[in-house]
C-alpha positions as a Python dict, from the first residue, in 0.01 Angstrom:
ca = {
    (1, 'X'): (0, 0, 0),
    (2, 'X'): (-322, -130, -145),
    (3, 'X'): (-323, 126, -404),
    (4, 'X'): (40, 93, -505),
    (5, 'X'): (-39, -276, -527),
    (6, 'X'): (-306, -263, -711),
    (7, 'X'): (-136, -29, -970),
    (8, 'X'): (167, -297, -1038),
    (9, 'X'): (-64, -552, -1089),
    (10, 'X'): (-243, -343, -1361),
    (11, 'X'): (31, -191, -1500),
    (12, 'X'): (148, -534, -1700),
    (13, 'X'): (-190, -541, -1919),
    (14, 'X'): (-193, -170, -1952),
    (15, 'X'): (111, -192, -2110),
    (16, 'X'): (59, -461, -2318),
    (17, 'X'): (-264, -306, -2433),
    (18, 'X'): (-122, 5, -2532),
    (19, 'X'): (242, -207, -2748),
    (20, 'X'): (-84, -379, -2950),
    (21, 'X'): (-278, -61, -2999),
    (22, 'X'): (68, 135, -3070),
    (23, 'X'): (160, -118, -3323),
    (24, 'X'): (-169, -156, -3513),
    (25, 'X'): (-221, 211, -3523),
    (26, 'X'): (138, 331, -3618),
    (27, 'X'): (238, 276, -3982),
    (28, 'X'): (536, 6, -4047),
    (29, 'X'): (775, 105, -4226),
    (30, 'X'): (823, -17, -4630),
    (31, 'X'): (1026, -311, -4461),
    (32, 'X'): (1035, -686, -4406),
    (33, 'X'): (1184, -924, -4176),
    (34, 'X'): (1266, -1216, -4300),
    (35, 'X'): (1305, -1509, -4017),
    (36, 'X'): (1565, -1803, -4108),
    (37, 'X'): (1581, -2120, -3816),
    (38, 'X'): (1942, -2146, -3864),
    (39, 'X'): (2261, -1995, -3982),
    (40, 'X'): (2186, -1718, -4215),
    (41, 'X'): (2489, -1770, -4334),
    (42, 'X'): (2437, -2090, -4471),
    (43, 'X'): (2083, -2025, -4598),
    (44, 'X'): (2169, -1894, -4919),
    (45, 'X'): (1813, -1858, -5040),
    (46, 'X'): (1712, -1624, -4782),
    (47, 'X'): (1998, -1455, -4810),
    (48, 'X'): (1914, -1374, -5247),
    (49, 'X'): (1572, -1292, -5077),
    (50, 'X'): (1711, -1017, -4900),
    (51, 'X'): (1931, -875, -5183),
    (52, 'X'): (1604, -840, -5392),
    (53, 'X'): (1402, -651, -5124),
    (54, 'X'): (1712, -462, -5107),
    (55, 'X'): (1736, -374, -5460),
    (56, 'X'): (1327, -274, -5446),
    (57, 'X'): (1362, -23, -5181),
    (58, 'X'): (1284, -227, -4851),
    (59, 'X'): (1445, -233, -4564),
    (60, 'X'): (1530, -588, -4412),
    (61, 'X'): (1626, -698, -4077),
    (62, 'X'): (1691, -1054, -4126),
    (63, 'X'): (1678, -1272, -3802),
    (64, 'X'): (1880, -1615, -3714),
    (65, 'X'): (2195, -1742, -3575),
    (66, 'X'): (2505, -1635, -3650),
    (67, 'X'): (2845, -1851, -3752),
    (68, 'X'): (2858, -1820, -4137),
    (69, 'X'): (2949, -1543, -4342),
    (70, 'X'): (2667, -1345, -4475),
    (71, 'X'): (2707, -1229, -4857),
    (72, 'X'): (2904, -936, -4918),
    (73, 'X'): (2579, -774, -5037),
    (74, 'X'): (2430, -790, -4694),
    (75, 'X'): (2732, -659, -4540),
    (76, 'X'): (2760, -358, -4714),
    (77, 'X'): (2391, -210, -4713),
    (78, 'X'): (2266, 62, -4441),
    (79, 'X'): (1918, -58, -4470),
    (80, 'X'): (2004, -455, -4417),
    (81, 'X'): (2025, -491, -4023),
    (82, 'X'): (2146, -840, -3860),
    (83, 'X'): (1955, -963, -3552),
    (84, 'X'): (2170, -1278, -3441),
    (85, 'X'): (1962, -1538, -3175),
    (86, 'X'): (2098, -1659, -2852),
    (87, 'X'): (2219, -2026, -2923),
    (88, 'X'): (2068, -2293, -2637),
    (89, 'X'): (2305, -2252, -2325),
    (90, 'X'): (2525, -2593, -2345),
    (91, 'X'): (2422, -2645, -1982),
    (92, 'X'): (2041, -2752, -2114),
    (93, 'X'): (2161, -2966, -2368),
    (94, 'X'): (2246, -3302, -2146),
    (95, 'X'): (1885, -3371, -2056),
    (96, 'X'): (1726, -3632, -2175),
    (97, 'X'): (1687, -3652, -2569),
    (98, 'X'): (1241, -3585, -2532),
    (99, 'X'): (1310, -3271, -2262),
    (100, 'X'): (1583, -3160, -2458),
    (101, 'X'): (1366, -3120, -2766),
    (102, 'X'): (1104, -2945, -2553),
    (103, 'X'): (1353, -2681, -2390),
    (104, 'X'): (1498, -2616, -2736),
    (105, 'X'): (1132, -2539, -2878),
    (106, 'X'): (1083, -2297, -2572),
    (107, 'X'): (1403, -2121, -2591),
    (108, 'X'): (1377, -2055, -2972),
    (109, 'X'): (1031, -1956, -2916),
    (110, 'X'): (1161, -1716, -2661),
    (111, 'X'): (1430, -1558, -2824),
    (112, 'X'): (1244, -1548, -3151),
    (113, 'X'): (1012, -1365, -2982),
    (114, 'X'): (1185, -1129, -2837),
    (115, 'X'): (1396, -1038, -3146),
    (116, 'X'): (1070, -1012, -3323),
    (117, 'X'): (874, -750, -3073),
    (118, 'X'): (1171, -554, -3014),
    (119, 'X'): (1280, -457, -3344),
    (120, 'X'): (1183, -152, -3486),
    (121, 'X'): (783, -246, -3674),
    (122, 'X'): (813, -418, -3988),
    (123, 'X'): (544, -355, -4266),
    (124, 'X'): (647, -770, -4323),
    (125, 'X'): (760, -1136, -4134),
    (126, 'X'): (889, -1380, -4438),
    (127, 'X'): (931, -1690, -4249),
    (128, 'X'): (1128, -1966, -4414),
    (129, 'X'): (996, -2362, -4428),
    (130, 'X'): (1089, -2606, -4314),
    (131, 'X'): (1129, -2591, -4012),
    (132, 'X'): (764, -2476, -3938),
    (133, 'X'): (819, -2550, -3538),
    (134, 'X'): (778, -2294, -3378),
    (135, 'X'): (873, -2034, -3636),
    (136, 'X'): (567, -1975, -3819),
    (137, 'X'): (395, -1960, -3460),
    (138, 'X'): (596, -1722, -3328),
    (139, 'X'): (580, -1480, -3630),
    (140, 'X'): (159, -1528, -3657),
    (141, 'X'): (168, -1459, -3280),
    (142, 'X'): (431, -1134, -3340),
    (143, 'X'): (247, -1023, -3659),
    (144, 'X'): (-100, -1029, -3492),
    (145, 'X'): (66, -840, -3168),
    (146, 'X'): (244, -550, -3417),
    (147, 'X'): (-9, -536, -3698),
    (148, 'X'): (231, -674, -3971),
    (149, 'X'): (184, -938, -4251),
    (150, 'X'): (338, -1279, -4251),
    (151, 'X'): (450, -1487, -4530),
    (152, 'X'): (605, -1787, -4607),
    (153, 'X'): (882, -1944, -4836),
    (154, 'X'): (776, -2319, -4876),
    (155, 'X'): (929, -2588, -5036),
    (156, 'X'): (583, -2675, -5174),
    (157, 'X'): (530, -2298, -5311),
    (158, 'X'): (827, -2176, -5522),
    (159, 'X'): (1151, -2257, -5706),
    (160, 'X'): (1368, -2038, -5641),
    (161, 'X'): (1690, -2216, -5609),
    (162, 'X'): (2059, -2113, -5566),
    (163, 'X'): (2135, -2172, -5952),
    (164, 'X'): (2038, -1767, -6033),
    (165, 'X'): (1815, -1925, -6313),
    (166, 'X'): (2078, -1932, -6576),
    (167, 'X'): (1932, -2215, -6714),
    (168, 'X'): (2180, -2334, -6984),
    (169, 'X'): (2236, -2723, -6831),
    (170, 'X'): (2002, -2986, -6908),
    (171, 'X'): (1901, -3267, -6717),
    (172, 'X'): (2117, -3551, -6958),
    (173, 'X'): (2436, -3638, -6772),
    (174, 'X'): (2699, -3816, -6987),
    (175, 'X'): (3042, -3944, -6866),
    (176, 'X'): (3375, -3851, -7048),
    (177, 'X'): (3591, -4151, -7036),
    (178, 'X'): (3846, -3942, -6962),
    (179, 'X'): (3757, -3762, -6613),
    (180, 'X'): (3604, -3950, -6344),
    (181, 'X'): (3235, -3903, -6259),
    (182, 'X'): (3094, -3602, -6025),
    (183, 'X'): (2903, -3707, -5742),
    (184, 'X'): (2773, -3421, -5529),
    (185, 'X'): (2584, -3386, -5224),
    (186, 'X'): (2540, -3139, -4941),
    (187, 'X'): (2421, -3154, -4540),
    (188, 'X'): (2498, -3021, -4268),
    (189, 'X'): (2586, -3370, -4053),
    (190, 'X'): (2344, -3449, -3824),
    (191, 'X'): (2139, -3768, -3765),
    (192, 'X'): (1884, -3689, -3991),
    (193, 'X'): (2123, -3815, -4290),
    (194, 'X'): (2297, -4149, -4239),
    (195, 'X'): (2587, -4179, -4481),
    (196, 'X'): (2652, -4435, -4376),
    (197, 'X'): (2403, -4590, -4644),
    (198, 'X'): (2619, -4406, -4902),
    (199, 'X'): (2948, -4510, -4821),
    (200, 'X'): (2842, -4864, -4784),
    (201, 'X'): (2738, -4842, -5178),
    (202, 'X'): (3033, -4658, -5306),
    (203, 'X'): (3208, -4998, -5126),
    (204, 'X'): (3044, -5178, -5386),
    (205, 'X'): (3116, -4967, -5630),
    (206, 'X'): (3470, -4983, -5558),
    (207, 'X'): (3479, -5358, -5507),
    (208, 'X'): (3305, -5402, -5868),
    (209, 'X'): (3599, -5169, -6040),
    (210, 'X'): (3814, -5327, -5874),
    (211, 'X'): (3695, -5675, -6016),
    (212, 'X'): (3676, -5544, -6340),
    (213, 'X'): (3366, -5686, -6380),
    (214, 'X'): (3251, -5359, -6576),
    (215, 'X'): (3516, -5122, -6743),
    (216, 'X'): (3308, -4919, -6913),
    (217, 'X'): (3218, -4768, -6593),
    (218, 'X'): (3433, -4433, -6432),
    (219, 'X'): (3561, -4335, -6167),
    (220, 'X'): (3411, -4127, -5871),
    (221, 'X'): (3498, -3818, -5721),
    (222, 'X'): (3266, -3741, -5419),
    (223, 'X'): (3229, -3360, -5290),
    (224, 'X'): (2997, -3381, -4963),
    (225, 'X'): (2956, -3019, -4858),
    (226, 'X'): (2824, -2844, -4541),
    (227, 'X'): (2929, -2821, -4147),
    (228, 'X'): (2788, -3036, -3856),
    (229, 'X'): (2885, -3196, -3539),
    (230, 'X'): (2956, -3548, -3732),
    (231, 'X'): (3172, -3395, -3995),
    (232, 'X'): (3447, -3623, -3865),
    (233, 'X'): (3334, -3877, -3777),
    (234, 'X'): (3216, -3962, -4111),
    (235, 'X'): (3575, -3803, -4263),
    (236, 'X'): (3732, -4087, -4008),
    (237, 'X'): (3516, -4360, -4178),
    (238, 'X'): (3609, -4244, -4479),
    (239, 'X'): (4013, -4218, -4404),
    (240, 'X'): (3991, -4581, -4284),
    (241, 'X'): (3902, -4766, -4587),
    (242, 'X'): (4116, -4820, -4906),
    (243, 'X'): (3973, -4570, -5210),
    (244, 'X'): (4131, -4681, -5524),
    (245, 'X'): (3865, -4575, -5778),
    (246, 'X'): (3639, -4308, -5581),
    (247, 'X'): (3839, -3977, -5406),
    (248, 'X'): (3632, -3756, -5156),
    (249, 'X'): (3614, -3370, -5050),
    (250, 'X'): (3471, -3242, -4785),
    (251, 'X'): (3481, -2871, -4868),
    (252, 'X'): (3278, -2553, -4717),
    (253, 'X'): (3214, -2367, -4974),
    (254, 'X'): (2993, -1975, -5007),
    (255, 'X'): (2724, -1925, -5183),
    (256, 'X'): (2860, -1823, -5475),
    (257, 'X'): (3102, -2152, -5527),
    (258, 'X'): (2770, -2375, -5455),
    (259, 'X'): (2574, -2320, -5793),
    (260, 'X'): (2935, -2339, -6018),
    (261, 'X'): (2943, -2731, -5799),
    (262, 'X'): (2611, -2818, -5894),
    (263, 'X'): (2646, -2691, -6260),
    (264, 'X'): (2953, -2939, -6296),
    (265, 'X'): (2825, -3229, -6150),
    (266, 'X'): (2717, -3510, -6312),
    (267, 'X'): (2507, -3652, -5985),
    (268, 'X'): (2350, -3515, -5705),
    (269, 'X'): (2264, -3703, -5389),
    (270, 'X'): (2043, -3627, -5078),
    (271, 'X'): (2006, -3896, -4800),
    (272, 'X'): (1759, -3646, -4620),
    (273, 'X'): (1518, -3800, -4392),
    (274, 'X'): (1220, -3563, -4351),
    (275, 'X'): (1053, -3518, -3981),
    (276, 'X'): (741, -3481, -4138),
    (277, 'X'): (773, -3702, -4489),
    (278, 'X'): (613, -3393, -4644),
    (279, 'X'): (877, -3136, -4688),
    (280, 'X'): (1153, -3168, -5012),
    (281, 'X'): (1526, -3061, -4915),
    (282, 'X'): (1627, -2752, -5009),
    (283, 'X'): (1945, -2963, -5151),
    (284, 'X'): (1724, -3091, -5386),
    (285, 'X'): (1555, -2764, -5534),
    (286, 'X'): (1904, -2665, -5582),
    (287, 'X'): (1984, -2953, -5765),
    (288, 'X'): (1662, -2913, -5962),
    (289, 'X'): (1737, -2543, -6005),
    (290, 'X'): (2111, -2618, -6175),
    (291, 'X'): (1919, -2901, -6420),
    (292, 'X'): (2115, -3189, -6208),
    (293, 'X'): (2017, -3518, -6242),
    (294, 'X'): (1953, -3667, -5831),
    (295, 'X'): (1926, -3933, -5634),
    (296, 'X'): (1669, -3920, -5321),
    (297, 'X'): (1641, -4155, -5050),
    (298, 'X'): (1275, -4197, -4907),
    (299, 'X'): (1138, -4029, -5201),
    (300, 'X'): (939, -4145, -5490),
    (301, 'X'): (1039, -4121, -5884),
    (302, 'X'): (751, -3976, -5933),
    (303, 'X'): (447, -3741, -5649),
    (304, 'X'): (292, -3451, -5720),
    (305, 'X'): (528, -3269, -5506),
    (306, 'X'): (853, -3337, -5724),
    (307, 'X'): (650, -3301, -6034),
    (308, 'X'): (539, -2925, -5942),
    (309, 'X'): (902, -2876, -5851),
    (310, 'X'): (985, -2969, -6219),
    (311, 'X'): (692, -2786, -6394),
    (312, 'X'): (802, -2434, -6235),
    (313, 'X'): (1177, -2483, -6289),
    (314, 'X'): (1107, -2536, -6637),
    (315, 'X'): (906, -2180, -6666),
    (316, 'X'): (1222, -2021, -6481),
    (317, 'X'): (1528, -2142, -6656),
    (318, 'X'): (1498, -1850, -6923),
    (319, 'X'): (1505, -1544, -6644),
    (320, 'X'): (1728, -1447, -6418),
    (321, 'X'): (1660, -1517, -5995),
    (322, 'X'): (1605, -1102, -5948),
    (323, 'X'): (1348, -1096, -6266),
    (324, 'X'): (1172, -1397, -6124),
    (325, 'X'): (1171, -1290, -5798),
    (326, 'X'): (1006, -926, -5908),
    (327, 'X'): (774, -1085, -6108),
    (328, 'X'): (660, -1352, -5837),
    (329, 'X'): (738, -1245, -5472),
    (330, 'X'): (764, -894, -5490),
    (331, 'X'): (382, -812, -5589),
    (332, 'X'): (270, -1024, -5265),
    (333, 'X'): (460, -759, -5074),
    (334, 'X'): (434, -444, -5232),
    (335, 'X'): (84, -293, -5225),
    (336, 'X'): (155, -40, -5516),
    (337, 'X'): (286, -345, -5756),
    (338, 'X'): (-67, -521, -5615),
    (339, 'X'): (-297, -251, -5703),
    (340, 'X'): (-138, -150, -6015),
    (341, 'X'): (-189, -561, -6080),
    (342, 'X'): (-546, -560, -5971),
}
């Protein structure tokens, strides 16, 4: 019994020992796996991430929760392989607002995890940030267990935005007397936006066309875009007040309808409030990306992080999103691109 004992209890870092040496000492395939916190579905950028790696001869597992429609691209491909995340059992979500927090951390980190090590071994981990907590831990932890690389798209790193580069907007909006004004925002209704702030100024708005104290100005129509848990009750605030001048939508719309929004708006508006104060919405690269003029709440005219934003859009606007994307992410994952570079 002693020895039989002795052999379970070694038998858990034996094989632990040998998955590390396995992984480190076994080729990955020419792959990546590219990590989204969320709905892949509704991260479109990760999703034109994909396509590219797809279209350079990688294979991609892409890993997140499901809900959305992927892009038909995605679909479609025999080397693009879904890994959809356990959602937080609803019974762990009454505890208190702190412990809730803390078992949501632990359950993503465990089912993150697991996704990660059981997968067949990928050459790369892209993670997407924000959120950095715990996903860039889990995939540091994963790549140093399987002997992979890790990356990461950051808001603070790159441009690529939704817009496919096109380019042909400009930042000068200009009302037709006409048509009412576009106003244009997009969340996914949680807490972490209160539009409450906006509604109360399109009141004013409303009140001061009303007056007639300035005709020259037009009239509003306001798409809000995106899927959350206070989707209506923000559509019932909205019902019970009386809209004479402004008219709101409240649309889902894919990833291809999202840039063609943008690209006919005259205004773009993110009420964002970041956990850190560091990070810029994706909403607003987008907005950036499609050359539309925005308003942020919390955030300066003028940082270095919004001017950095600017200065690369402005080098991408003349090249398409796979050209860019070749030219900039591709050659910090492909080692023959690198050492033909080098």
């Amino acid at each position: 019994m002693l020895i039989v004992g002795t052999i379970f209890m070694a038998l858990p870092p034996v094989v632990f020992l040998l998955y590390v040496c396995f992984n480190y000492y076994v080729a990955g395939r020419r792959s990546v796996c590219i990590v989204v916190l969320g709905d892949i579905g509704r991260s479109p950028r990760m999703q034109y991430h994909a396509i590219s790696f797809l279209k350079s001869g990688f294979t991609v597992d892409m890993v997140g929760y499901s809900g959305s429609e992927v892009q038909a691209e995605l679909k479609n491909n025999d080397n693009m392989t879904l890994h959809y995340m356990k959602e937080l059992p609803s019974c762990l979500k009454g505890c208190p607002r702190l412990v809730s927090y803390m078992v949501k951390v632990v359950w993503q980190c465990v089912t993150m995890a697991a996704a990660l090590l059981l997968m067949p071994k990928c050459g790369h981990i892209l993670v997407q940030n924000p959120p950095c907590i715990p996903t860039f831990l889990v995939a540091v932890v994963t790549c140093w267990l399987r002997g992979a690389r890790s990356g990461e798209i950051s808001n603070d790193e790159t441009a690529f935005t939704v817009a496919n580069g096109n380019g042909d907007s400009g930042s000068d909006s200009y009302y037709i007397q006409t048509r009412p004004a576009l106003l244009v925002s997009s969340t996914s209704w949680t807490e972490d936006e209160d539009f409450g702030v906006l509604l109360s100024a399109l009141e004013d708005y409303e009140a001061t066309l009303s007056d007639g104290q300035s005709p020259d100005l037009p009239k509003l129509v306001c798409v809000i875009t995106g899927k959350g848990p206070l989707k209506e009750f923000y559509r019932e605030a909205i019902e019970s007040r009386s809209w004479k001048h402004i008219a709101f939508c409240l649309p889902w719309l894919t990833p291809e309808d999202y840039p063609l929004l943008l690209g006919s708006a005259d205004l773009g508006i993110c009420l964002h409030k970041s956990s850190s104060g560091l990070d810029l919405p994706m909403k607003v690269v987008d907005m950036f990306g499609c050359g539309l003029p925005d308003l942020l709440h919390g955030f300066p005219n003028h940082c270095k992080q919004l001017d950095k934003f600017r200065e690369n859009l402005a080098t991408f606007k003349s090249s398409r999103w796979h050209e860019n994307w070749s030219r900039t992410v591709l050659p910090l994952f492909d080692d023959t691109v690198t050492h033909k570079r080098d």
